[in-house]
PQR file with spaces between the fields and no chain letter, atoms N, CA, C, O and H, PARSE charges and radii, in Angstrom:
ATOM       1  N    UNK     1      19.310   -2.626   -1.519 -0.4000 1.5000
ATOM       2  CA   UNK     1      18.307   -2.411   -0.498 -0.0000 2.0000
ATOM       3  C    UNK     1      17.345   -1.320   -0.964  0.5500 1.7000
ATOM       4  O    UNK     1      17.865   -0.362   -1.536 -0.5500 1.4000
ATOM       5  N    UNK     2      15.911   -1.321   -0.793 -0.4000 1.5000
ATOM       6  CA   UNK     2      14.900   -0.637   -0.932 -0.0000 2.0000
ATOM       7  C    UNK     2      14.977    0.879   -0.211  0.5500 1.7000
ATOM       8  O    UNK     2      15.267    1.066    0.971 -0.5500 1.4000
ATOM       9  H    UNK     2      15.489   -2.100   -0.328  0.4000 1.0000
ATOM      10  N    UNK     3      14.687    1.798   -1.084 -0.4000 1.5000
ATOM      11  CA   UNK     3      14.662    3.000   -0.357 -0.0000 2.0000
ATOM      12  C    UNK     3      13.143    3.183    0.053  0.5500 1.7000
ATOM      13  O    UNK     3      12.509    3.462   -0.965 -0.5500 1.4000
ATOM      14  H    UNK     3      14.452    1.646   -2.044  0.4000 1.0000
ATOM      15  N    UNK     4      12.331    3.129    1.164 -0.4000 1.5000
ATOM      16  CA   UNK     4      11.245    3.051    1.582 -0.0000 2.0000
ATOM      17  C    UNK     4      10.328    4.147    2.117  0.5500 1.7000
ATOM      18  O    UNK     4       9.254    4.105    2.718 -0.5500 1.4000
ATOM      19  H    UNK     4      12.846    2.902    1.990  0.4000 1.0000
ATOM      20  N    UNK     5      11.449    5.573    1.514 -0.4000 1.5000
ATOM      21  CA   UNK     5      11.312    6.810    2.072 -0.0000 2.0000
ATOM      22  C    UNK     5      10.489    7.327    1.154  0.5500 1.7000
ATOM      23  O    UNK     5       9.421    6.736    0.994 -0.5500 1.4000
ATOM      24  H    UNK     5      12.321    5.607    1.026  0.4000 1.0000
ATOM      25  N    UNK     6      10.751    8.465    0.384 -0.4000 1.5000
ATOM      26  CA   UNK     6       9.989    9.704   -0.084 -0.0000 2.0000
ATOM      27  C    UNK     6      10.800    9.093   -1.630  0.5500 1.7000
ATOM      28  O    UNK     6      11.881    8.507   -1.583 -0.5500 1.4000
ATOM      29  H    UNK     6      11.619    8.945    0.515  0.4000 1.0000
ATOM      30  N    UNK     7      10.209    9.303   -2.666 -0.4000 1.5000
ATOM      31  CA   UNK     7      10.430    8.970   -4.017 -0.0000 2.0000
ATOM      32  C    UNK     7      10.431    7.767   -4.819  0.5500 1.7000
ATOM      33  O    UNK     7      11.097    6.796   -4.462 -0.5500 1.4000
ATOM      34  H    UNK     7       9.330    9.780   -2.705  0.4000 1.0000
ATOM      35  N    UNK     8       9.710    7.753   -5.916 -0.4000 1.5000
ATOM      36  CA   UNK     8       9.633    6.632   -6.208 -0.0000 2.0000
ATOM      37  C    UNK     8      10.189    6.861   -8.042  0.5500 1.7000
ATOM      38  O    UNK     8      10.743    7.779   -8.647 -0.5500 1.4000
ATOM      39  H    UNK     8       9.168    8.542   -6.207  0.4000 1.0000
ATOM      40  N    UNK     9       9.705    5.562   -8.401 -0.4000 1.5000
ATOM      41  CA   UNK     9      10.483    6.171   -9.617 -0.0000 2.0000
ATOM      42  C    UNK     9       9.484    5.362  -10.953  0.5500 1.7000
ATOM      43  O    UNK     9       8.899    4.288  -10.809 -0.5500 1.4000
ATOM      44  H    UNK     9       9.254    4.817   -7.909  0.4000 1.0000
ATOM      45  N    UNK    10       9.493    5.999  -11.915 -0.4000 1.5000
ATOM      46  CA   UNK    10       8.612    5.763  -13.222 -0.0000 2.0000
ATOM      47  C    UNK    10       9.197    5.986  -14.374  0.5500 1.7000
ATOM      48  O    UNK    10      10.374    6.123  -14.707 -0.5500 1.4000
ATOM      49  H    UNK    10       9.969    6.871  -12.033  0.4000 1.0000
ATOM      50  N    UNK    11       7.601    6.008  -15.264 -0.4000 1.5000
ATOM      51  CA   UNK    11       8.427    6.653  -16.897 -0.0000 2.0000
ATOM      52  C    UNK    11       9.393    7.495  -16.990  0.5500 1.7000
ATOM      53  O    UNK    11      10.484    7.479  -17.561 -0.5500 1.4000
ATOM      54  H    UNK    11       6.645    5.896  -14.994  0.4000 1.0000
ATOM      55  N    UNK    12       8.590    8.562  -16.059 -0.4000 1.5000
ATOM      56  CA   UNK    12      10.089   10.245  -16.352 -0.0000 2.0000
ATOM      57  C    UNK    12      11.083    9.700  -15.722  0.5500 1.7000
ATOM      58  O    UNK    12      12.084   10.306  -16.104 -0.5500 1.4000
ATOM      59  H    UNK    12       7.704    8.574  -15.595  0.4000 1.0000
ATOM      60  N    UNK    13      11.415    8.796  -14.875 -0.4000 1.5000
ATOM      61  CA   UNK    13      12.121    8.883  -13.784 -0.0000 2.0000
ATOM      62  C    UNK    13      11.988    9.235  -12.504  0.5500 1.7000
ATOM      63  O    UNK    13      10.828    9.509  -12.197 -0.5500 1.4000
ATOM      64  H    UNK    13      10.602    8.303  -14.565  0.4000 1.0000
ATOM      65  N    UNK    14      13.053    9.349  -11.358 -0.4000 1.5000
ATOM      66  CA   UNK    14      12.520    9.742  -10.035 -0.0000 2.0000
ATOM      67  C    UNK    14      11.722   10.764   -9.809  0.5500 1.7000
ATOM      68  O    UNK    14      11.787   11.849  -10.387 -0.5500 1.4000
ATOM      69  H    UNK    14      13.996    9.126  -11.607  0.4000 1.0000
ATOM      70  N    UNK    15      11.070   10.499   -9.098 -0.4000 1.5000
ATOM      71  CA   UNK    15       9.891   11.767   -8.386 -0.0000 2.0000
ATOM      72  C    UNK    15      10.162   11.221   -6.871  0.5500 1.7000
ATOM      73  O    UNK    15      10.410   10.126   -6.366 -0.5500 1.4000
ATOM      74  H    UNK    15      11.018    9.618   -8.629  0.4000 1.0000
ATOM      75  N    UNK    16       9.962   12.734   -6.352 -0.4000 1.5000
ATOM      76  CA   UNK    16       9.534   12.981   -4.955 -0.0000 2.0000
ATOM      77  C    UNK    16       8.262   13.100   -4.266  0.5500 1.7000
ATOM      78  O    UNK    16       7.730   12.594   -3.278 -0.5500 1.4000
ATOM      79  H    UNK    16       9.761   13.623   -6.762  0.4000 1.0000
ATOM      80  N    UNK    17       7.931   14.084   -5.285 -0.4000 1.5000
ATOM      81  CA   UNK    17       6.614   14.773   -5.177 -0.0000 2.0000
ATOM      82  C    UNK    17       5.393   15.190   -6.619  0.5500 1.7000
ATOM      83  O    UNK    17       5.842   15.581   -7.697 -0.5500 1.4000
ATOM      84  H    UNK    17       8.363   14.496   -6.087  0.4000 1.0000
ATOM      85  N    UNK    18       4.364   15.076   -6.457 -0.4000 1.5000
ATOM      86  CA   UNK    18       3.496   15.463   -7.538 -0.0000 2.0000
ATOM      87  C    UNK    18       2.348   16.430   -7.338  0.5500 1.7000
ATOM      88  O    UNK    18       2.252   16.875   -6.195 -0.5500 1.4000
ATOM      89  H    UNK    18       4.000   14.758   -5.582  0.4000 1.0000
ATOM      90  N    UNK    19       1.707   16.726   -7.980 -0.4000 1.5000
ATOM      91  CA   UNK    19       0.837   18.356   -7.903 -0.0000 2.0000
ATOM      92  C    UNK    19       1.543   19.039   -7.333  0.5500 1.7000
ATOM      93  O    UNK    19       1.517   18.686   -6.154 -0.5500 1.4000
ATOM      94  H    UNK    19       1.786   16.364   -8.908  0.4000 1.0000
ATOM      95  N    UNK    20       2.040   19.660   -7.442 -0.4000 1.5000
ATOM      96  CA   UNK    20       3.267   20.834   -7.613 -0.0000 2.0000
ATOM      97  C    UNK    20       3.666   20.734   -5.940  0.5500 1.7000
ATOM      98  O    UNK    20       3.686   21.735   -5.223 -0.5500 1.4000
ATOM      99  H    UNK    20       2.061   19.947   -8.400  0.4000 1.0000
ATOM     100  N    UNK    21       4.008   19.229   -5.405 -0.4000 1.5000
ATOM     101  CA   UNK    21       4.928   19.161   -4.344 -0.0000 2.0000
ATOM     102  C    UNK    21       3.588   18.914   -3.248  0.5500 1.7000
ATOM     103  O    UNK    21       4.238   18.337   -2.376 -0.5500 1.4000
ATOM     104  H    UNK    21       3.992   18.416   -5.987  0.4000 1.0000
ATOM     105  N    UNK    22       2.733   18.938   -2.913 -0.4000 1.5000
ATOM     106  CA   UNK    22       1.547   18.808   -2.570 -0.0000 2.0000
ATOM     107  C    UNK    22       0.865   16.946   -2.113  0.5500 1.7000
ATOM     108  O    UNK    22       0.119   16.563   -1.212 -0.5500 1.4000
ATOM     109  H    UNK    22       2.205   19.407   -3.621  0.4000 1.0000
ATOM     110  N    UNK    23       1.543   16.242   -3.187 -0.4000 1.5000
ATOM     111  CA   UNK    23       1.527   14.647   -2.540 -0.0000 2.0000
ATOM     112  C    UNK    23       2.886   14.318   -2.641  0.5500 1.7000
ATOM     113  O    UNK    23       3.702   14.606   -3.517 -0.5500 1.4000
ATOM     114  H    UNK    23       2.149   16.553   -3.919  0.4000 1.0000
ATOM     115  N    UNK    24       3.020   13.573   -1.455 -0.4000 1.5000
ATOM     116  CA   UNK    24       4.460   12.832   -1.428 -0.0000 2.0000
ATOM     117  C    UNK    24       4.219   11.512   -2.125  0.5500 1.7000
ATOM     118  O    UNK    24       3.176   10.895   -1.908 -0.5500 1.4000
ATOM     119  H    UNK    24       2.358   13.339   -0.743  0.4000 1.0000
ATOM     120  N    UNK    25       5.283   10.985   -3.081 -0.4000 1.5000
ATOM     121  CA   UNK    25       5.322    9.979   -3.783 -0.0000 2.0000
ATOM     122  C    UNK    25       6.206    8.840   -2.981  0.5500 1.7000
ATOM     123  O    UNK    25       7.418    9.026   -2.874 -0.5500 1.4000
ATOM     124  H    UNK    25       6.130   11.486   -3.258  0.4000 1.0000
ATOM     125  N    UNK    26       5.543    7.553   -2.365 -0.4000 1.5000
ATOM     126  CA   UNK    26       6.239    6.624   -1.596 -0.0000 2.0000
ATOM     127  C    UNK    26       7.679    6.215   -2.376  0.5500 1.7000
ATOM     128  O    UNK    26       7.899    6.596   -3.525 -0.5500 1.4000
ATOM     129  H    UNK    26       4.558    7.402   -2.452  0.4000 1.0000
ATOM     130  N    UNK    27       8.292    5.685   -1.883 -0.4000 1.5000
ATOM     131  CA   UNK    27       9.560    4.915   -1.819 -0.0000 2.0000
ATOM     132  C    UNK    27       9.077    3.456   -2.694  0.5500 1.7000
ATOM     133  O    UNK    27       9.326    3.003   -3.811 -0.5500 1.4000
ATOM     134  H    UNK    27       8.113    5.375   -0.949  0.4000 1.0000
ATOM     135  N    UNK    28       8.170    2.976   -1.396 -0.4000 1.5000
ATOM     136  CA   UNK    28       8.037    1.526   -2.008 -0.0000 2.0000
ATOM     137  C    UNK    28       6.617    1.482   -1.305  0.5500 1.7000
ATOM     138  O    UNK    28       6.383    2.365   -0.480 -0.5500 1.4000
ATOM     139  H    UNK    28       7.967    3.344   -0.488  0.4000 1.0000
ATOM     140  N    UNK    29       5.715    0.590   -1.549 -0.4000 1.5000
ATOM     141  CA   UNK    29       4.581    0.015   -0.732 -0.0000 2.0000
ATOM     142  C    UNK    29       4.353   -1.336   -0.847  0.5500 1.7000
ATOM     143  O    UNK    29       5.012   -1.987   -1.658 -0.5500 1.4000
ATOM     144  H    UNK    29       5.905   -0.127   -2.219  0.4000 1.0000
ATOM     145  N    UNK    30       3.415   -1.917   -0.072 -0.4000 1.5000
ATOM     146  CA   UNK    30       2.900   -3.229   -0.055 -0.0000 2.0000
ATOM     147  C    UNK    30       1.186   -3.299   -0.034  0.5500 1.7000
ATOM     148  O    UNK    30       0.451   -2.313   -0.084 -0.5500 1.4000
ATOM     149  H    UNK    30       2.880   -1.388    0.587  0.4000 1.0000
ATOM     150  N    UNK    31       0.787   -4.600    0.045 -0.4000 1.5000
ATOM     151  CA   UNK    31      -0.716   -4.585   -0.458 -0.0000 2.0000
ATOM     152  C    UNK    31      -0.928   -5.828    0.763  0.5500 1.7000
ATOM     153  O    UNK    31       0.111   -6.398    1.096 -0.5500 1.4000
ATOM     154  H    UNK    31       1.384   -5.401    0.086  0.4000 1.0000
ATOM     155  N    UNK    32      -1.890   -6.156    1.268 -0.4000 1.5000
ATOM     156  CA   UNK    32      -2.064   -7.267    2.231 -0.0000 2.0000
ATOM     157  C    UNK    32      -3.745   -7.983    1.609  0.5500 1.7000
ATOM     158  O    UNK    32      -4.785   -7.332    1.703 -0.5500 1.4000
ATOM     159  H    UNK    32      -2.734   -5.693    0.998  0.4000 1.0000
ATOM     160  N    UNK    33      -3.691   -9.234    1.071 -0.4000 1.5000
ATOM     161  CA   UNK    33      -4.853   -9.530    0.735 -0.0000 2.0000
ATOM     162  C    UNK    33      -5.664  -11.073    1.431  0.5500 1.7000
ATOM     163  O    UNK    33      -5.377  -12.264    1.312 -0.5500 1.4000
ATOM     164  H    UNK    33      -2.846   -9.763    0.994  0.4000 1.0000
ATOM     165  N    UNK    34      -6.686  -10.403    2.116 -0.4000 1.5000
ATOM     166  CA   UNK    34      -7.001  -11.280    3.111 -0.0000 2.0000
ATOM     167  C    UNK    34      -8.647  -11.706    2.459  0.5500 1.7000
ATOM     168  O    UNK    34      -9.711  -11.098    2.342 -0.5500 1.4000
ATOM     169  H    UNK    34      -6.919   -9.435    2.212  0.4000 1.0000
ATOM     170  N    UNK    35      -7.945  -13.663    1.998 -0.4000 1.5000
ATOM     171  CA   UNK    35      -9.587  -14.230    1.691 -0.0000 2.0000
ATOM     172  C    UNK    35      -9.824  -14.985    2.335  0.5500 1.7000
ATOM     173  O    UNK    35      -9.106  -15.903    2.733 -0.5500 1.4000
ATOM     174  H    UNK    35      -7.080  -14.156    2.093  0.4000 1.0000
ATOM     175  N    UNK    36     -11.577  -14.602    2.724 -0.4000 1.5000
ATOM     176  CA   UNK    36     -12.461  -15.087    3.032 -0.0000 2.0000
ATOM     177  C    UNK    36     -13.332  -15.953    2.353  0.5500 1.7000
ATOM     178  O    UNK    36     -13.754  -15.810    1.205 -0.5500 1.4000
ATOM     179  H    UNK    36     -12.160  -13.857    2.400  0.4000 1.0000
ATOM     180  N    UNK    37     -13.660  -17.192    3.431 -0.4000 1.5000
ATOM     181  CA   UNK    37     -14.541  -17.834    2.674 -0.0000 2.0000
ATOM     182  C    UNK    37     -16.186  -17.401    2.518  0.5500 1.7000
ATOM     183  O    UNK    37     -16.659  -16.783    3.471 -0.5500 1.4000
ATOM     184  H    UNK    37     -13.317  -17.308    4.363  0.4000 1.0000
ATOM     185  N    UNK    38     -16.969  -17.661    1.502 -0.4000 1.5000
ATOM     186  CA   UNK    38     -18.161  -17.385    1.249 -0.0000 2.0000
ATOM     187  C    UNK    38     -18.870  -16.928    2.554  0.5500 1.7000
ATOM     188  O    UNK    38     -19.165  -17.736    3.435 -0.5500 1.4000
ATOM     189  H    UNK    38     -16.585  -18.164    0.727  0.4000 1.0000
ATOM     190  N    UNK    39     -19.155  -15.479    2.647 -0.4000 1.5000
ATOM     191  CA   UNK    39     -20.331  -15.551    4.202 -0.0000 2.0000
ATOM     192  C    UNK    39     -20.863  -14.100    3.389  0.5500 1.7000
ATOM     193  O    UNK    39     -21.098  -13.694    2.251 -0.5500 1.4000
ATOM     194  H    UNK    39     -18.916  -14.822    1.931  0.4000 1.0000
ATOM     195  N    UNK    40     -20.876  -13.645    4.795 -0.4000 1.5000
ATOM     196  CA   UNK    40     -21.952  -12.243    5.008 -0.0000 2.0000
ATOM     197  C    UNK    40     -20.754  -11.635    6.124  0.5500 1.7000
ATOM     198  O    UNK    40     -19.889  -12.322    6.669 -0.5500 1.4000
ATOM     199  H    UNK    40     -20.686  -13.975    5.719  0.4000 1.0000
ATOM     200  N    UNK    41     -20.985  -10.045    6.305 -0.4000 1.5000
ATOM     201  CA   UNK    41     -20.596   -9.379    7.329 -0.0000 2.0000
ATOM     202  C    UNK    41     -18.885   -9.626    7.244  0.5500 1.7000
ATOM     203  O    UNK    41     -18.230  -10.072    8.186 -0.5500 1.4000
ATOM     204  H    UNK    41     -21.688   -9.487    5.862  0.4000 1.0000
ATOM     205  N    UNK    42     -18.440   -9.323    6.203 -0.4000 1.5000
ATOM     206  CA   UNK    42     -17.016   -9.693    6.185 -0.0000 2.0000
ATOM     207  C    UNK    42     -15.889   -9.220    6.995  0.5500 1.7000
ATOM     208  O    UNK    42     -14.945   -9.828    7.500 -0.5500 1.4000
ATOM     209  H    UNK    42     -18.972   -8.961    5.438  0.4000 1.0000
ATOM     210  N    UNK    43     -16.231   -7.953    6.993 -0.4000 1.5000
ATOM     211  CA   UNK    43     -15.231   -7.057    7.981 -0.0000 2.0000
ATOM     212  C    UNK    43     -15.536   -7.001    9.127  0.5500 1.7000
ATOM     213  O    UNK    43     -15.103   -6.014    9.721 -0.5500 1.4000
ATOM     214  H    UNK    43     -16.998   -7.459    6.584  0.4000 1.0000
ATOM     215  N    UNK    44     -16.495   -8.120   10.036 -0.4000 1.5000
ATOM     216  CA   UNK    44     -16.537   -8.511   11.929 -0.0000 2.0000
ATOM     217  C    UNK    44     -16.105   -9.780   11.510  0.5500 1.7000
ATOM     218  O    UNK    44     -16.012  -10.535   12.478 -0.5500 1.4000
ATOM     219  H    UNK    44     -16.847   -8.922    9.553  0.4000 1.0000
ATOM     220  N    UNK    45     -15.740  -10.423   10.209 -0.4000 1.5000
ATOM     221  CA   UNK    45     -14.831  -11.594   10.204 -0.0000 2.0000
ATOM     222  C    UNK    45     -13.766  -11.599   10.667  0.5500 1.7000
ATOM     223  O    UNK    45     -13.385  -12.471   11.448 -0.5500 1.4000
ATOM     224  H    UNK    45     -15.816   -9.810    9.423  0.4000 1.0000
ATOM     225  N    UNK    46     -13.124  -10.703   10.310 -0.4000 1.5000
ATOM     226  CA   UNK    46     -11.657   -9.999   10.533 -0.0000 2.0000
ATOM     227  C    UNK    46     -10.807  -10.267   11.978  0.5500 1.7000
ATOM     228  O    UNK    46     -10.379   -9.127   12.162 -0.5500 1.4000
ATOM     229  H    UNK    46     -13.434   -9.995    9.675  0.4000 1.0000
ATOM     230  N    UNK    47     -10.562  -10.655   12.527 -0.4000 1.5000
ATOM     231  CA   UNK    47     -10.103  -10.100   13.993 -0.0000 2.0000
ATOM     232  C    UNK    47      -8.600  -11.086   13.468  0.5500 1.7000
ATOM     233  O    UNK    47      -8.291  -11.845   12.550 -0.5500 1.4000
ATOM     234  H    UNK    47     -10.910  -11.581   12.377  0.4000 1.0000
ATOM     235  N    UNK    48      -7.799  -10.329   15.058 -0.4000 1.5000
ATOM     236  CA   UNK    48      -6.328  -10.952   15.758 -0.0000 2.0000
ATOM     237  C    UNK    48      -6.110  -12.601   15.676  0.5500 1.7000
ATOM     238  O    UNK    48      -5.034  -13.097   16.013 -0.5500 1.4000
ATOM     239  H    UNK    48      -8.051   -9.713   15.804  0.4000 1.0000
ATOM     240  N    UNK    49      -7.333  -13.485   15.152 -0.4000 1.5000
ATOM     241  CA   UNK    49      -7.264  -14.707   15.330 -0.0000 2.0000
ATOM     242  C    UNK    49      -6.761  -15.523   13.936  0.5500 1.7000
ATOM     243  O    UNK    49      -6.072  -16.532   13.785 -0.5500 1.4000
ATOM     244  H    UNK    49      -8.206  -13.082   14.879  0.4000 1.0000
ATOM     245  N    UNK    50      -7.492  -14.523   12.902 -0.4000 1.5000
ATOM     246  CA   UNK    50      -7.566  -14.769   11.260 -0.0000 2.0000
ATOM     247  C    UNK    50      -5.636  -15.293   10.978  0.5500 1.7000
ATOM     248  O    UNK    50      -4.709  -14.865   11.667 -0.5500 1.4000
ATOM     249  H    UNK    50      -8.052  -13.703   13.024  0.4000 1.0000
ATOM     250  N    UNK    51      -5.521  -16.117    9.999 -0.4000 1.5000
ATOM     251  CA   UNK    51      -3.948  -16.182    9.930 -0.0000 2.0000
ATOM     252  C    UNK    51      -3.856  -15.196    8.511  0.5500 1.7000
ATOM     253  O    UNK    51      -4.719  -14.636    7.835 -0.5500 1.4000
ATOM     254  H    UNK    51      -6.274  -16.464    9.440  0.4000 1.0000
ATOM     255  N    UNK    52      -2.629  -15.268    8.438 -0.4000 1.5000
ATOM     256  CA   UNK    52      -2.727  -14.096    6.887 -0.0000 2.0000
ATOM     257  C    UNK    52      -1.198  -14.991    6.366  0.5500 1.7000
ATOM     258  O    UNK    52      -0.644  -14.702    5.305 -0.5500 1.4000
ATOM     259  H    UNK    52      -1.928  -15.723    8.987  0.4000 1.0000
C-alpha cells in the first residue's frame, strides 16, 4: 500500500523534506488530464457536466 503522506523517495533515497526542511516532499501524487475538443475559451468549457 502507498504511503500518501510526507516523503517520497529518489536517487539518494527517502526524503521528507528539501531546502533545508522548508518544502514538504509528497508521498505520492496524481495528474488529471482533461481533453478538449478544438474551440476557444477552454477553461468556461470546463464545468460538473464534462465526463473525465
Amino acid at each position: 500500500m502507498a504511503d500518501y503522506g510526507k516523503g517520497g523517495c529518489g536517487d539518494t533515497g527517502r526524503v521528507g523534506t528539501i531546502a533545508d526542511g522548508k518544502v514538504t516532499v509528497p508521498g505520492a501524487l496524481w495528474k488529471v488530464i482533461v481533453v478538449l475538443p478544438v474551440g476557444s475559451n477552454d477553461l468556461s468549457r470546463i464545468s460538473s457536466q464534462i465526463r473525465f
